[in-house]
C-alpha positions in Angstrom: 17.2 33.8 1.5 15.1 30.6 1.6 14.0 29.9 5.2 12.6 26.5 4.1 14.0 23.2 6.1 16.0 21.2 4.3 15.8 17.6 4.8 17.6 14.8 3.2 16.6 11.1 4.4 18.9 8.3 4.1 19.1 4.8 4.4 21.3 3.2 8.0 23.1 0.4 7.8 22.9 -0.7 11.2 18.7 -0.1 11.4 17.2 -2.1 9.2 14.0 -0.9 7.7 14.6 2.2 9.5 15.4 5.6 7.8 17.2 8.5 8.9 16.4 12.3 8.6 18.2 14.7 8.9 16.2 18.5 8.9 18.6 21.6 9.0 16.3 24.7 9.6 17.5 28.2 9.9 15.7 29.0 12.4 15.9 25.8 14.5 19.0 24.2 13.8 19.5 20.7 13.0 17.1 17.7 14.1 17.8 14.3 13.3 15.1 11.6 13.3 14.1 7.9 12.4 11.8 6.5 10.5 11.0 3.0 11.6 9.3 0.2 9.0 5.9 1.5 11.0 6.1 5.0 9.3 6.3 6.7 12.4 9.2 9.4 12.9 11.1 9.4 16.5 13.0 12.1 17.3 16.8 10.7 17.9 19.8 12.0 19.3 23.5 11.9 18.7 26.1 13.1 16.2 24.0 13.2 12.6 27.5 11.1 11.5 26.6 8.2 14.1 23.3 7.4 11.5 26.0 5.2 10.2 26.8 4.3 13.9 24.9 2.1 16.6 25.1 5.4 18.9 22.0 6.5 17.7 19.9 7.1 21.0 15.8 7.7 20.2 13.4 9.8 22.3 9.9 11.1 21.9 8.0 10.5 18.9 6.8 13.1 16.6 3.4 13.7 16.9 3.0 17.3 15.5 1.2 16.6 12.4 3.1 19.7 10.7 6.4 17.9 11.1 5.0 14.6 10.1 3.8 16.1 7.1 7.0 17.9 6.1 8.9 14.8 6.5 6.9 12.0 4.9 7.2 14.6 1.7 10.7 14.6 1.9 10.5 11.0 2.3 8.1 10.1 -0.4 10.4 11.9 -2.8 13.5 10.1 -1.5 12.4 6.9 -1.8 10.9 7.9 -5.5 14.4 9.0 -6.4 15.9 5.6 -4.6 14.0 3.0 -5.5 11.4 4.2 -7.8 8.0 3.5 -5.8 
C-alpha cells in the first residue's frame, strides 16, 4: 500500500492568485491549505468543497520546512501541467 500523501492543488475562483491544496495522508487525514501569490502555504479550514466557496477560514502558516517542501513539488508540477511554466 502506498503511504505517500497525495496532494492535488487547484486553482479558487473566489481567491485570486491564491491556490488551494488539498493533502490526503493515510496516516493523517486530510489537510487543506492556500497558497497565497507570496508563495507561502497557510493552513485553512473548512469543508475541502468550500475552496470553491468564500467560507474558507485560514489559520497558522506552515513553517515546517518538510511540508513546504512536499507541497511546492506538488505545486511546481501542477502548475507545469496547467500552464506550462
Amino acid at each position: 500500500m502506498n503511504k505517500n500523501p497525495i496532494i492535488r492543488p487547484m486553482q479558487s475562483p473566489h481567491y485570486p492568485g491564491c491556490c488551494g491544496v488539498v493533502e490526503t495522508n493515510p496516516d493523517t487525514g486530510t489537510n487543506l491549505y492556500v497558497r497565497k501569490p507570496d508563495g507561502t502555504y497557510w493552513k485553512a479550514r473548512g469543508d475541502i468543497s468550500s475552496l470553491g466557496g468564500t467560507s474558507l477560514e485560514l489559520s497558522d502558516a506552515v513553517t515546517d520546512e518538510k511540508v513546504i517542501a512536499r507541497l511546492d513539488d506538488a505545486y511546481d508540477e501542477w502548475a507545469r501541467k496547467t500552464y506550462g511554466v
